[in-house]
N, C-alpha and C positions, 0 to 999 in steps of 0.2 A: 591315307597319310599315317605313317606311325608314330606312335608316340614319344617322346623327348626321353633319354636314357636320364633315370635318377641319378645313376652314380657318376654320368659322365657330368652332367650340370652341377655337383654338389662339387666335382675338382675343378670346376670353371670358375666358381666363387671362387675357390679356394687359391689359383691362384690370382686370380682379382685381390682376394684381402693380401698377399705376398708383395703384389706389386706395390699397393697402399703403403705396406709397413714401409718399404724402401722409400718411398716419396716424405711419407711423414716420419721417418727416424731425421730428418732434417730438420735442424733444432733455428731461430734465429740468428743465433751468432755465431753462425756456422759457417763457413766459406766453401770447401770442400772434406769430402770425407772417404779413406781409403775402405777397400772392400773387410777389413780387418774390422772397421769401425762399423761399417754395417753391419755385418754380421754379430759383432756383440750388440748391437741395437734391436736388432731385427730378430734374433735367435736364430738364423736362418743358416742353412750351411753356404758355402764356400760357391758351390757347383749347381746351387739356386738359384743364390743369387747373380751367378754371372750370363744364368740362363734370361732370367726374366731382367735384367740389366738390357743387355741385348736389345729384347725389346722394345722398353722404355727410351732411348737412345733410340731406336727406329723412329718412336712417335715424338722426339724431340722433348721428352718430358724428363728427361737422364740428358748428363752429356760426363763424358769419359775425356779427362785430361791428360797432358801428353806424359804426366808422370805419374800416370795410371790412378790419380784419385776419383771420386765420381763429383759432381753439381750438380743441381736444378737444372733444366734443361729451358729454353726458350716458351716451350709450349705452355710451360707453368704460369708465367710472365702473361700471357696471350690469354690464359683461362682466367685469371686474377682480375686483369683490364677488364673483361668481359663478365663476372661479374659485377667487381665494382660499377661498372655502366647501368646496370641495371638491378643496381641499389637504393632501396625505397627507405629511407628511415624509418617513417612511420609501418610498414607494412611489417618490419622487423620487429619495433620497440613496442607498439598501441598491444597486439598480443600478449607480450609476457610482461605490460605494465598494467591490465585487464586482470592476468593470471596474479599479481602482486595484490591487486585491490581486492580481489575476491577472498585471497589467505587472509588479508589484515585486515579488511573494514575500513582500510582508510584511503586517504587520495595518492596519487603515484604522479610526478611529475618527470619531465627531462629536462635538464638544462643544461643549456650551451655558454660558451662566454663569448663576449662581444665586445674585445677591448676592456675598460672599466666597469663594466656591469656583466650580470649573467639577463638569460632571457629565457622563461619557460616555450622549449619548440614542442613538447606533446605533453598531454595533459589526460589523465582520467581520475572521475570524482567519487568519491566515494557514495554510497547511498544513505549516509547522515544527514541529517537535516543541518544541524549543526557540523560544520567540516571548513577544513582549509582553503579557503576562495581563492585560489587563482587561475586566469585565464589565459590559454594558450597565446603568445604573445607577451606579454607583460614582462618588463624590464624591469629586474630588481639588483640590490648592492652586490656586490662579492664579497664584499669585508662582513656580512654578518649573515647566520643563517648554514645551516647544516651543509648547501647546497653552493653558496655562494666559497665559502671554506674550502669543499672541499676541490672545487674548479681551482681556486690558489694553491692546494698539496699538491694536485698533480700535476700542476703546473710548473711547479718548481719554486715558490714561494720557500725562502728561507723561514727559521723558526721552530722552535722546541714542539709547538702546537702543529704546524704544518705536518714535521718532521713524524709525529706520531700517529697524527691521519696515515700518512702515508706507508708506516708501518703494519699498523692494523686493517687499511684498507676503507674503513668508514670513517663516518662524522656523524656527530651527533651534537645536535642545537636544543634547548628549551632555552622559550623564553627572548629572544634574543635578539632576531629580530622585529616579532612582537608577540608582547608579555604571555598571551593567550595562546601559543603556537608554539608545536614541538615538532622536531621533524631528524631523521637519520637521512644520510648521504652514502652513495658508492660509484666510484667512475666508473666505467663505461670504456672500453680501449676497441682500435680498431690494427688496422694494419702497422705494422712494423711502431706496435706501441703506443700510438696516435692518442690522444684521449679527446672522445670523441664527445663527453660529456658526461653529468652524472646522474641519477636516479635518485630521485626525494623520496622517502615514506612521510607525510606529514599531514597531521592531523591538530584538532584544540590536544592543549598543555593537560587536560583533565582526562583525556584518555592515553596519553603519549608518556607513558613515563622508564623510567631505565627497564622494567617488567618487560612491557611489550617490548621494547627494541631488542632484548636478548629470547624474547617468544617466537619475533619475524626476522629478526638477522640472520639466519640458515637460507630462510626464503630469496631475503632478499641478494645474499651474495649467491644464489645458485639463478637469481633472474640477471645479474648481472656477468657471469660469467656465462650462461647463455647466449647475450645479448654482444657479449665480447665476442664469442666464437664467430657469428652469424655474422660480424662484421668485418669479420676476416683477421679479428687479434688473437693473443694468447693468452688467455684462460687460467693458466695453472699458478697464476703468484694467487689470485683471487679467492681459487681453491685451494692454496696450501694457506690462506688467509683464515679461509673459514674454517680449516682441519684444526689452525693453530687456537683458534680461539675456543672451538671446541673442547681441545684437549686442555685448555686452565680451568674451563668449567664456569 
């Protein structure tokens, strides 16, 4: 048996990554997009693109409109469902809220909302002996608490306080809802924007203070825009969140 040509498998990727950029130059609020647009997307030339167009339109992943713009194709829709189906929250979140406690030392929760309250759905503890007790399950307010907060920002709760979570992307609670407990917040987005819930960092008030939450807020918005991607949301307001709060310093 001979062996596999380097050069021919390296343009095999190569154009696999080609076909990619066409698939992913589609933005969400995007409907259709002519071959002009791709290609300033893609960098790709003209006579590429309508090669490997072609085939993507073969696999139903492309589809070619009668006024010659291009769309998402069916098989996209088909791939999506089929993930989503076989979408485990936890096997996605318990990972990089493991890789959160191990940066910071402190506990990492999720929570979801549930009508009038929020409800911790995954939970990992920090190895403090001293640390933030809560237990997976456990129903708490939304009106107070890092975590409670920031499920009302992105949920669309009116207000100046809302309004500025949802600018900078976190929350941040001491104290609050109780005296001893400090804790930062970050949603959590899933498909077509979804907020699927948000990420607590939260620990006692005597190790939690503005210090740390500008020490782990790099970490934590790079677990949460992780956790965004994997669930099939978009990523880049999160990212250009944490770029922008970087650059004030």
């Amino acid at each position: 048996m001979s062996a596999e040509n380097p050069v021919r498998k390296e343009e095999g990727v190569a154009v696999i990554d080609r076909a990619c950029a066409i698939l992913f130059a589609f933005r969400p609020e995007d409907g259709a997009l002519t071959l002009a647009e791709l290609a300033a997307r893609t960098g790709l030339y003209k006579s590429t693109l309508l090669r490997l167009a072609g085939a993507l339109i073969q696999h139903r992943l492309l589809l070619r409109l009668d006024d010659g713009r291009y769309q998402l194709g069916p098989a996209t829709f088909m791939l999506g469902a089929l993930y989503q189906r076989s979408l485990n929250l936890g096997d996605i979140l318990l990972p990089i809220m493991r890789e959160l406690v191990q940066a910071s030392g402190e506990s990492v929760s999720f929570y979801v909302r549930d009508n009038a309250v929020r409800v911790c759905l995954h939970r990992v503890d920090s190895s403090h002996v001293v640390r933030h007790h809560v237990r997976e399950g456990d129903v708490l307010p939304l009106e107070t608490g890092s975590g409670g907060r920031a499920l009302l920002a992105f949920g669309g709760e009116p207000g100046e306080a809302f309004e500025r979570t949802r600018r900078d992307y976190y929350c941040m609670s001491i104290g609050e809802r109780d005296r001893e407990t400090a804790g930062v917040s970050m949603p959590v987005f899933g498909v077509r924007d979804t907020l699927c819930g948000v990420l607590t960092l939260a620990g006692p008030s005597s190790r939690i203070d503005q210090a740390f939450v500008e020490q782990h807020l790099n970490t934590l918005f790079d677990c949460a825009a992780r956790a965004t991607d994997a669930l099939g949301g978009d990523s880049r307001a999160l990212r250009e969140a944490k770029r922008q709060h970087a650059a004030r310093g």
